[in-house]
MOPAC internal coordinates of N, CA, C and O (Angstrom, degrees):
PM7 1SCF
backbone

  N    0.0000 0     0.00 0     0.00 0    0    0    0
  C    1.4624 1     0.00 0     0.00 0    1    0    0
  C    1.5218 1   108.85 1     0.00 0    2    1    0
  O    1.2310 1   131.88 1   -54.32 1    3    2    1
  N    1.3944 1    94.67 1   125.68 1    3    2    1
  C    1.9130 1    84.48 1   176.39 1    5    3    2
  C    1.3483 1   109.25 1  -128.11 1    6    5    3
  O    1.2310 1   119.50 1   -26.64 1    7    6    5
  N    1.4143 1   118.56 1   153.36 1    7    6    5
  C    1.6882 1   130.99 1  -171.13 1    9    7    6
  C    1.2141 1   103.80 1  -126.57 1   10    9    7
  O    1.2310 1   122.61 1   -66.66 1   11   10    9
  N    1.6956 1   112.60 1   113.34 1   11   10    9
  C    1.4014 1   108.98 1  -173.27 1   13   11   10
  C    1.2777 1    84.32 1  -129.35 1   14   13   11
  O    1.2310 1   122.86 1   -66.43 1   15   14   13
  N    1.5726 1   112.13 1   113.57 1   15   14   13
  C    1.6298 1   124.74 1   150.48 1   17   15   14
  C    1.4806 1   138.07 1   -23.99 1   18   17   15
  O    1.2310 1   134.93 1   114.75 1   19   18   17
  N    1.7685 1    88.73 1   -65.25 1   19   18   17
  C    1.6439 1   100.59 1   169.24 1   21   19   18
  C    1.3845 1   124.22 1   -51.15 1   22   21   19
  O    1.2310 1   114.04 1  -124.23 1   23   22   21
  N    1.3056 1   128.89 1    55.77 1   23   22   21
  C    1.5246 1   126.10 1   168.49 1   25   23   22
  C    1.8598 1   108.21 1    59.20 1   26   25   23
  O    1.2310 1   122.60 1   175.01 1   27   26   25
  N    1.4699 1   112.62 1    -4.99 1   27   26   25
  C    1.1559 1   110.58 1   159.04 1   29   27   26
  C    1.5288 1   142.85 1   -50.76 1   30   29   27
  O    1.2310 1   125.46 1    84.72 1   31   30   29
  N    1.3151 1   107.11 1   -95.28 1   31   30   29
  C    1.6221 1   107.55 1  -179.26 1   33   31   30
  C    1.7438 1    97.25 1  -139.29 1   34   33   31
  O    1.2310 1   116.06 1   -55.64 1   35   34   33
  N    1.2580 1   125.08 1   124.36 1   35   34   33
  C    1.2380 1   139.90 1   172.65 1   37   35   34
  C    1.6141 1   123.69 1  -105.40 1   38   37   35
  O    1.2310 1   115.32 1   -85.28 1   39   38   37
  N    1.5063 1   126.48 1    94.72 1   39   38   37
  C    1.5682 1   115.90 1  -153.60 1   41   39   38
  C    1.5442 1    96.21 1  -116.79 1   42   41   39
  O    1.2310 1   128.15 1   -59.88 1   43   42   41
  N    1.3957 1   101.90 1   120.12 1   43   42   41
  C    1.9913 1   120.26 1  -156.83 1   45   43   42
  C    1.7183 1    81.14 1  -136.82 1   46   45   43
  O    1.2310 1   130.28 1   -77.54 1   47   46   45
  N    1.5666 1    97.77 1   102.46 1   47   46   45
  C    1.7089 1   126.54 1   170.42 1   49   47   46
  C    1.6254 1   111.68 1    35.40 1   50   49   47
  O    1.2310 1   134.46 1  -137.57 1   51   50   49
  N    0.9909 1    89.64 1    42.43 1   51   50   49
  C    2.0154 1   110.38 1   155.06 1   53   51   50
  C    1.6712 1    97.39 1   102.78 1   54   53   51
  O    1.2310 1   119.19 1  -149.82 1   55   54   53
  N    1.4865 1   119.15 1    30.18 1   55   54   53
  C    1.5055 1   109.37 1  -163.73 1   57   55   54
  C    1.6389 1   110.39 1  -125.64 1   58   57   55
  O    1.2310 1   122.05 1   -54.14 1   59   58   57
  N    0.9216 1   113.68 1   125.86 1   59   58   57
  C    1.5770 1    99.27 1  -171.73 1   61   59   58
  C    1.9503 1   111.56 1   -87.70 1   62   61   59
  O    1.2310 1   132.91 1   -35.32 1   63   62   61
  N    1.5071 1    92.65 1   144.68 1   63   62   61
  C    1.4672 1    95.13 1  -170.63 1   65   63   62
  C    1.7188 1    94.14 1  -140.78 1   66   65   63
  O    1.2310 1   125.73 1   -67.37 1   67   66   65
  N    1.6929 1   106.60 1   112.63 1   67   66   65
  C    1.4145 1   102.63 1   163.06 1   69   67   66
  C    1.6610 1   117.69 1   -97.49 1   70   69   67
  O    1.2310 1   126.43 1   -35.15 1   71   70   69
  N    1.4025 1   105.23 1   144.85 1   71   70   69
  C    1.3483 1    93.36 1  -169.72 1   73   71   70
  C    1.7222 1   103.60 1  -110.00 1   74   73   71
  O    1.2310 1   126.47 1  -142.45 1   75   74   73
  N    1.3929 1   105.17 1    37.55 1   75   74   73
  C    1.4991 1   105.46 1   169.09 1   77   75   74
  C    1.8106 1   113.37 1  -107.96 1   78   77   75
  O    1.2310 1   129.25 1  -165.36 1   79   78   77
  N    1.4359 1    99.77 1    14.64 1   79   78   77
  C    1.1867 1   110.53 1  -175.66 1   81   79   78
  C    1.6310 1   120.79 1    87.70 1   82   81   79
  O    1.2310 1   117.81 1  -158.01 1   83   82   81
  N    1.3586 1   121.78 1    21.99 1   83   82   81
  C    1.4593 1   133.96 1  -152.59 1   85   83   82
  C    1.4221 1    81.63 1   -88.76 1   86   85   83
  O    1.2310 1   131.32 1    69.86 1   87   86   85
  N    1.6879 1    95.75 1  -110.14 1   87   86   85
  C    1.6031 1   101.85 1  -171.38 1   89   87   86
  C    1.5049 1    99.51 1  -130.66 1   90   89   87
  O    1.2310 1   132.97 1   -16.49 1   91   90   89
  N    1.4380 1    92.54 1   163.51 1   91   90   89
  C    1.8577 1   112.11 1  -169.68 1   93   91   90
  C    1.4024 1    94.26 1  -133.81 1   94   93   91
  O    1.2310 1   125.56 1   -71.62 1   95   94   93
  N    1.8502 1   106.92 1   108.38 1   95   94   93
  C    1.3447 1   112.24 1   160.51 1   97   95   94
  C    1.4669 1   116.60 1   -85.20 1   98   97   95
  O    1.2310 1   122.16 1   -76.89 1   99   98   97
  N    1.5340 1   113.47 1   103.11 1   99   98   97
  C    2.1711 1    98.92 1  -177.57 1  101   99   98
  C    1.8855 1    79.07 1  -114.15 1  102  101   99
  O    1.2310 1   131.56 1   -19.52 1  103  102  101
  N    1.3693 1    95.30 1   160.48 1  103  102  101
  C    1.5666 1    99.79 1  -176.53 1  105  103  102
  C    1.2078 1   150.20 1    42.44 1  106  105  103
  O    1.2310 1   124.62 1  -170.40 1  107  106  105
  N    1.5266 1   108.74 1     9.60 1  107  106  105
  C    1.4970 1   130.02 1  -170.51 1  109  107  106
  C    1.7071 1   111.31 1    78.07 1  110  109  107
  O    1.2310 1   126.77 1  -165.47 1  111  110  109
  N    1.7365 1   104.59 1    14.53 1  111  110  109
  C    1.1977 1    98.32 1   155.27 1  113  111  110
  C    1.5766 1   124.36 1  -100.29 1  114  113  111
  O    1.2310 1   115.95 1   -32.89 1  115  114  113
  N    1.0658 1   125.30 1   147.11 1  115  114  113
  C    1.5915 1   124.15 1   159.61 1  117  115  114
  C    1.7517 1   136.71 1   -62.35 1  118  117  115
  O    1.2310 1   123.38 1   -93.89 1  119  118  117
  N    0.9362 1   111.12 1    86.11 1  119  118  117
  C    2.2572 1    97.13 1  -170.70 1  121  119  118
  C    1.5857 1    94.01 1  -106.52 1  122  121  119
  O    1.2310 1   115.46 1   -70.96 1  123  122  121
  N    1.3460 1   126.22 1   109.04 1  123  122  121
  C    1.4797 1   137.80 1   133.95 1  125  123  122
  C    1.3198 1   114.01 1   -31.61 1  126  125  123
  O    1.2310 1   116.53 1   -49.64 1  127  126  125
  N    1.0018 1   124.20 1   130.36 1  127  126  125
  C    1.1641 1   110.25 1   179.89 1  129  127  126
  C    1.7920 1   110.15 1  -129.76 1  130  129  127
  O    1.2310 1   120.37 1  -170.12 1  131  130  129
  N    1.2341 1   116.91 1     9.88 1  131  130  129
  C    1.2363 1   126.03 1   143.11 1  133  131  130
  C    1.9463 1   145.67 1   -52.32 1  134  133  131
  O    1.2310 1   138.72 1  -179.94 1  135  134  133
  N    1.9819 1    81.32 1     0.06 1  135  134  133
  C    1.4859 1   100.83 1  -161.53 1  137  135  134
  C    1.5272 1   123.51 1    40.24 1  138  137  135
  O    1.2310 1   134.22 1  -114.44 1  139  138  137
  N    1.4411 1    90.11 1    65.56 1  139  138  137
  C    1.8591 1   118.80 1   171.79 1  141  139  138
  C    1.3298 1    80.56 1  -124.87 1  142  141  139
  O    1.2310 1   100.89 1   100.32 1  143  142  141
  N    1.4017 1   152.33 1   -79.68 1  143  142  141
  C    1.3968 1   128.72 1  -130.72 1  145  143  142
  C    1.5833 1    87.49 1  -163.16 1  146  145  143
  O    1.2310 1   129.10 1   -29.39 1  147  146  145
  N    1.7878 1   100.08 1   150.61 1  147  146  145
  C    1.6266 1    93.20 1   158.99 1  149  147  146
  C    1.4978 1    97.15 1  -155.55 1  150  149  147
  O    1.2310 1   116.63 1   -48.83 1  151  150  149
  N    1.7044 1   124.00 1   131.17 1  151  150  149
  C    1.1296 1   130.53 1  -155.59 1  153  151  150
  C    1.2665 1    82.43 1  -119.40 1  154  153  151
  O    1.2310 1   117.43 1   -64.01 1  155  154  153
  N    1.5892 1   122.50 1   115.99 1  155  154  153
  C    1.7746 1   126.36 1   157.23 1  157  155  154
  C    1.3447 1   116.65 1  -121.23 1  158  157  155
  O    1.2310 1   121.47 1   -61.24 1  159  158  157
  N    1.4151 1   114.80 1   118.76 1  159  158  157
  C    1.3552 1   122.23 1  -171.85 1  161  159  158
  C    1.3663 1   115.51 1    63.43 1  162  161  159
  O    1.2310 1   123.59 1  -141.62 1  163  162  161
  N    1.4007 1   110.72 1    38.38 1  163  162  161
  C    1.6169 1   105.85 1  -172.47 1  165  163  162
  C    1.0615 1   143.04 1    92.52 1  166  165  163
  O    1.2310 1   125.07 1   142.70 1  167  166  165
  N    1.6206 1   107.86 1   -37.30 1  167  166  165
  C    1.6008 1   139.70 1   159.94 1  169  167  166
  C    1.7649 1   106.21 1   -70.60 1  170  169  167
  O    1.2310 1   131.00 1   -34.90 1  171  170  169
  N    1.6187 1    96.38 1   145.10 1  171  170  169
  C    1.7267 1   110.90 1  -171.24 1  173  171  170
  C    1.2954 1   105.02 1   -79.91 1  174  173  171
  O    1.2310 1   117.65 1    -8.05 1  175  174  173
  N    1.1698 1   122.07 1   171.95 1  175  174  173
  C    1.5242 1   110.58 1   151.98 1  177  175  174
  C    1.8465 1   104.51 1  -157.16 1  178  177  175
  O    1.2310 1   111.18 1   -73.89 1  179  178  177
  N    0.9055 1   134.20 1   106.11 1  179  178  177
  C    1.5250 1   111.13 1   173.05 1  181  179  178
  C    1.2644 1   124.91 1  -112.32 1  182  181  179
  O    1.2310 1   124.25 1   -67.26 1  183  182  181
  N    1.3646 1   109.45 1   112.74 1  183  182  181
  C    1.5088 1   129.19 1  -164.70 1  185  183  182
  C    1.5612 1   115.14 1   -68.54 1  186  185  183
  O    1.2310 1   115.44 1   170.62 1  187  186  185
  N    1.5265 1   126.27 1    -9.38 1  187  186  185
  C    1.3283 1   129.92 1   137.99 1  189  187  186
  C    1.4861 1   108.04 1   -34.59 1  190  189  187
  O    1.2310 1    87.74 1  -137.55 1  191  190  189
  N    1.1911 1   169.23 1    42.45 1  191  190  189
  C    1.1752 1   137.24 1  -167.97 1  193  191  190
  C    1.2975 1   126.92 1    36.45 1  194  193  191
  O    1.2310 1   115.34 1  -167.28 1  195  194  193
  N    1.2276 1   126.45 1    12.72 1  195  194  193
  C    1.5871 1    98.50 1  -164.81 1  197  195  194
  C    1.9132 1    77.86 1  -120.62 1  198  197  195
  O    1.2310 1   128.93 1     7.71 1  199  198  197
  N    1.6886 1   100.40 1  -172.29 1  199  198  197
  C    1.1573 1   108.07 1  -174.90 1  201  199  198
  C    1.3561 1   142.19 1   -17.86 1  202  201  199
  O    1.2310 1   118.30 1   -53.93 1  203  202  201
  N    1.2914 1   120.85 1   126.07 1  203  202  201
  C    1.8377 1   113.39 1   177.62 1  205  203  202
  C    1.2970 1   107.77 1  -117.80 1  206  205  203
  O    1.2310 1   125.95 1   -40.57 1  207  206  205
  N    1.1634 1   106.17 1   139.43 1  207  206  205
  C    1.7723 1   102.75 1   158.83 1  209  207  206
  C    1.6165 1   113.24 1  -138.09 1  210  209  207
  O    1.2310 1   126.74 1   -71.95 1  211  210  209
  N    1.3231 1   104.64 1   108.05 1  211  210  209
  C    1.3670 1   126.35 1  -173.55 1  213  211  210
  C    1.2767 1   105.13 1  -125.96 1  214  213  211
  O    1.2310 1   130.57 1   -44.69 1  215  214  213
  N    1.6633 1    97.22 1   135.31 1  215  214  213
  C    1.6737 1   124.69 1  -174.77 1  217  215  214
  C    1.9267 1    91.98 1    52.11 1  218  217  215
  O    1.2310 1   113.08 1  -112.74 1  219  218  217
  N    1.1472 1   130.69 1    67.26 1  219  218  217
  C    1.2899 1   143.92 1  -175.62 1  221  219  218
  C    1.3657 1   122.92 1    31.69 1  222  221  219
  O    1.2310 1   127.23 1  -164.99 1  223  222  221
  N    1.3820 1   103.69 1    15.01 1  223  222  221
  C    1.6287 1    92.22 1  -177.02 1  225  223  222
  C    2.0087 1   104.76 1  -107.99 1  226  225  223
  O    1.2310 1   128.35 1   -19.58 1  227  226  225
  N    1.7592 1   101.53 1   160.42 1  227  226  225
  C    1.4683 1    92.63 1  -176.82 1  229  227  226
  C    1.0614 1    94.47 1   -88.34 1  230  229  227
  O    1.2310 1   121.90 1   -11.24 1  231  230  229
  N    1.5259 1   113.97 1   168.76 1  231  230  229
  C    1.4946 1   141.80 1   154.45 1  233  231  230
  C    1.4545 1   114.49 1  -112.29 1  234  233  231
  O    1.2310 1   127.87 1   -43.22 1  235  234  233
  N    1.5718 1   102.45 1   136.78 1  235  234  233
  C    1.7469 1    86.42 1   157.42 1  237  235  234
  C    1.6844 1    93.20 1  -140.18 1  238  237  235
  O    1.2310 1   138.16 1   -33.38 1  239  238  237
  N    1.6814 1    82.41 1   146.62 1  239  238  237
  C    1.4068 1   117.17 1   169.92 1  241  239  238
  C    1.6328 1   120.95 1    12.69 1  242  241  239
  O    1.2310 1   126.70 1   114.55 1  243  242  241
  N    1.5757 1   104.73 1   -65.45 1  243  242  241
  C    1.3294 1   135.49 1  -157.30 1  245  243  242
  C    1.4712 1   112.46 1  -103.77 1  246  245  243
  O    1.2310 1   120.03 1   155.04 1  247  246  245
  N    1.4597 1   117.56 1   -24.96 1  247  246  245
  C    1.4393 1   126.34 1   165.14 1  249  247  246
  C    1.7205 1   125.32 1   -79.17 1  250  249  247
  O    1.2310 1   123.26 1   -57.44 1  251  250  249
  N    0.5971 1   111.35 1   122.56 1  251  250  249
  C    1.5524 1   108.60 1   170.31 1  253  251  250
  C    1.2576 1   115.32 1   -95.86 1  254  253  251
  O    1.2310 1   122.31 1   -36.47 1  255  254  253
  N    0.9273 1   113.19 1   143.53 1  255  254  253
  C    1.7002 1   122.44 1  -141.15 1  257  255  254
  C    1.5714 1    84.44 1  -138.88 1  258  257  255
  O    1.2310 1   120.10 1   180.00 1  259  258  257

């Protein structure tokens, strides 16, 4: 397990956490946090505006769902 301060790689009970804003593994999900992508519980989400899929269903952009 390694703990790197410098905005590197932060590993909290087998989970990877960058604190330069990269990616945050909590629960074996993935969240970007650059608003490129955010994976919670499996489900997508991308906080760009563009596609979501939460509680498994898609979204697009232009639909309201």
């Amino acid at each position: 397990m390694g703990t790197t301060i410098n905005g590197k790689k932060v590993n909290i009970n087998g989970r990877e956490v960058d604190i330069n804003g990269r990616s945050v593994n909590i629960n074996g999900s993935r969240a970007i946090i650059n608003g490129k992508g955010m994976n919670i519980n499996g489900r997508g989400a991308d906080i760009n505006g563009k596609p979501s899929n939460i509680n498994g269903r898609a979204k697009h952009p232009l639909e309201k769902v």
